[in-house]
C-alpha positions, 0 to 999 in steps of 0.5 A: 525537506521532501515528503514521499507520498507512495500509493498503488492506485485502484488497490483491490482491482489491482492487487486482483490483477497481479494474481491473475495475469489475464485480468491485465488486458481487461477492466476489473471491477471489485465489489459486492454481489451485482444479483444483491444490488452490491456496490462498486469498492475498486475499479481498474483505470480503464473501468474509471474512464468508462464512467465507474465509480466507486460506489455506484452499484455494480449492475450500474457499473456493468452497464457502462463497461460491459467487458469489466471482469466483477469480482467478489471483495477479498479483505483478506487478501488485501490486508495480507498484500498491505503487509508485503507493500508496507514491508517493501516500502520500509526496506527502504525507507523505515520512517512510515506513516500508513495511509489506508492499506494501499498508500503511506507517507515517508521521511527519506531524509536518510535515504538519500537522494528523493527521486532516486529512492521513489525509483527504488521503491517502484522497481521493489514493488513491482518486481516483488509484488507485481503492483504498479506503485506511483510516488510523489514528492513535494515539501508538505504531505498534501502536495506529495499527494496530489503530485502522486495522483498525476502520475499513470495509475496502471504504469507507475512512476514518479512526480516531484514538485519543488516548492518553486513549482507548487503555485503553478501546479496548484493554481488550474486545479479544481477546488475540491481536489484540496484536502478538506474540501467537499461537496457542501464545502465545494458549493460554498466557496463557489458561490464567493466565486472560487472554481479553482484554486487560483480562484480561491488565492483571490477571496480575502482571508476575513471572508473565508473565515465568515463563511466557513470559520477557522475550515476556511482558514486551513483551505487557504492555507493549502490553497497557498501549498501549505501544510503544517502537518508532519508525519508521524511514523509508527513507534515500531515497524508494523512488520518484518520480512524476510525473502529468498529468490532461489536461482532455478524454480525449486520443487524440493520441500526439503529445500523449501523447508530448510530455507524457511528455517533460515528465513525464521532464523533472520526474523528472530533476529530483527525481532530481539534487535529491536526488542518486539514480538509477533502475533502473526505469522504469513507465508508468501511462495510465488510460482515459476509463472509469476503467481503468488499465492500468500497464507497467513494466521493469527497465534495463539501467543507472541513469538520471538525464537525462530523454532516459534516462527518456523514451526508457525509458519510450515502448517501455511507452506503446506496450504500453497502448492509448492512441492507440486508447481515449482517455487521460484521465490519464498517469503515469511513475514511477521506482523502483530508486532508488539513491544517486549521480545520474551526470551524463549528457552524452547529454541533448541527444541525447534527440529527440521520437517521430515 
C-alpha cells in the first residue's frame, strides 16, 4: 500500500510567481497592507530562510529580507489556480482527498507504479501551471507528508519512504513536527524528557496517556509511524477540464472560438457520463511568452449542454487579451459540480460567435 501526498509549497507566493516570470529571481512575500500593519500569509523559500514567517507583520518581515517584492493577497486567483492543480492531479490520479488549496492526498492503487505516477504529476503540473509540485510516498497519510516536506520546495520532485525506512526517517525529527503535536503539546512532552521522536519511543505508553490522555496515545502511534487513518476521496471529481495546445501561437478569435466550442463539447461529455452538473465556469488562455491569465464566474443555474458551457464561458474569453497576444494554449474548466445532469433541449439553439 502507498499514499501520495502532492503539494505546492509557498502557494500564494508561488502561484505569484508563476504569473510573473521576474518575481523567480527574487524573494516574494504575500500578505496584507505593510502601511496597515498586515500580516505575512505566503513567503517564497528564500524569504522563510531569511527569518519570515507566516504570520509575522509584513514591516517585520520587509525588515529581515529587504529585497522581497510584497504583494497584496489575491484569494481569487488562488482558488481559480487550485481548481487547475486539482484537475491536473486528477488526470492521473482520480481518487483525491483536498488538503487545503495547494496540496491533496491520493490512492494510486490503479495508477501504476508510485514513483513513476508522482513523476507524472510533476511534469503536468509544471508544464501546465508553471508550479513547483513536491510529492511524498509512504504507507500511511503522515508519513506521505512528512516525506513531501523533505523535498526542494522551489525545485519540486519526489521523496519515498518504505516502511523499512520509516524508523530511521522519523527517529532524529523534532517532535513537533508529529501530526497533533503543538506548541503546549511540545512543553509537555519534553518535560517527560522526549526532544525527538526517538525520544518520545522510549517514554512508556501508561505515562503518555496520564499526561496527555487518549492524545498521548495517538502521538505514540505516529511516533511509531502509524496512522490509521484512510483517505477518503470525494464522491465526485470536484472539477472537469478540458485543454488544447495549438502547435503555432494563435491569434485568430475564429480559432479560438471554434476550439472552445470543442472544448465545451468534451466537457458535455464528462458531465452526462457521470451524471453531474456545473455551477461555474473558468477560461485559462496562456501567452506565447508562458503567462497565463485565467476568468472565472458563478452561473445562474447548472449547465450541462455544451451550448451552455460554450455560451458561458465566451463573455471570459473576451475579458483576456487573445486576439490581441497570441495564444499558445486554452483551457475550460468546469467546478460547482453536483450530482443530476439536467437533460437540456436547448443544445441545438448553441450557435458560433460572429
Amino acid at each position: 500500500m502507498a499514499v501520495l501526498f502532492a503539494e505546492v509549497a509557498s502557494f500564494y507566493a508561488s502561484v505569484e510567481r508563476s504569473r510573473d516570470p521576474e518575481l523567480r529571481t527574487r524573494p516574494v512575500l504575500v500578505g496584507g497592507d505593510p502601511r496597515k500593519r498586515g500580516q505575512v500569509q505566503s513567503a517564497s523559500p528564500e524569504a522563510l530562510a531569511s527569518g519570515v514567517r507566516v504570520g509575522m507583520s509584513m514591516l517585520d518581515a520587509l525588515e529581515r529580507c529587504p529585497r522581497a517584492r510584497a504583494l497584496r493577497t489575491d484569494m481569487k486567483r488562488y482558488r481559480e489556480v487550485s481548481t487547475w492543480l486539482r484537475t491536473c492531479l486528477r488526470a492521473e490520479i482520480p481518487s483525491l482527498e483536498p488538503a487545503g488549496l495547494e496540496a491533496a492526498y491520493l490512492d494510486p492503487a490503479h495508477a501504476g507504479d508510485p514513483v513513476e505516477t508522482a513523476g507524472r504529476l510533476v511534469t503536468r503540473v509544471h508544464e501546465e501551471l508553471a508550479l513547483p509540485l513536491r510529492v511524498g510516498i509512504a504507507p500511511v497519510k503522515f508519513l506521505a507528508r512528512l516525506a513531501a516536506e523533505n523535498v526542494d520546495a522551489q525545485a519540486g520532485g519526489v521523496r519515498r519512504i518504505q516502511q523499512s525506512e520509516a524508523s530511521a526517517f522519523l527517529e532524529p525529527l523534532p517532535i513537533g513536527r508529529l501530526p497533533g503535536v503543538g506548541p503546549k503539546t511540545v512543553a509537555k512532552l519534553e518535560a517527560l524528557g522526549a526532544f525527538k521522536v526517538g525520544d518520545l519511543l522510549a517514554i512508556p505508553a501508561a505515562r503518555l496517556e496520564a499526561v496527555l490522555g487518549n492524545h498521548g496515545l495517538r502521538i505514540l502511534e505516529y511516533a511509531r509511524g502509524e496512522d490509521p487513518s484512510r483517505i477518503r476521496p470525494a464522491r465526485h471529481p470536484q472539477t472537469l477540464s478540458q485543454a488544447f495546445t495549438f502547435e503555432e501561437p494563435q491569434l485568430d478569435m475564429g480559432v479560438l472560438w471554434d476550439r472552445l466550442q470543442g472544448l465545451a463539447q468534451g466537457l458535455e461529455e464528462g458531465l452526462r457520463r457521470q451524471g453531474l452538473s456545473a455551477g461555474r465556469v473558468a477560461v485559462k488562455v496562456r501567452y506565447a511568452d508562458l503567462e497565463t491569465a485565467t476568468r472565472s464566474r458563478t452561473l445562474p443555474r447548472p449547465v450541462v449542454a455544451a451550448g451552455e458551457i460554450a455560451a458561458s464561458a465566451a463573455p471570459l474569453l473576451d475579458r483576456t487579451h487573445a486576439g490581441a497576444r497570441p495564444v499558445r494554449s486554452l483551457g475550460l474548466v468546469l467546478s460547482g459540480l453536483t450530482p443530476g445532469a439536467r437533460e437540456d433541449p436547448q443544445l441545438d439553439l448553441f450557435q458560433p460567435r460572429r
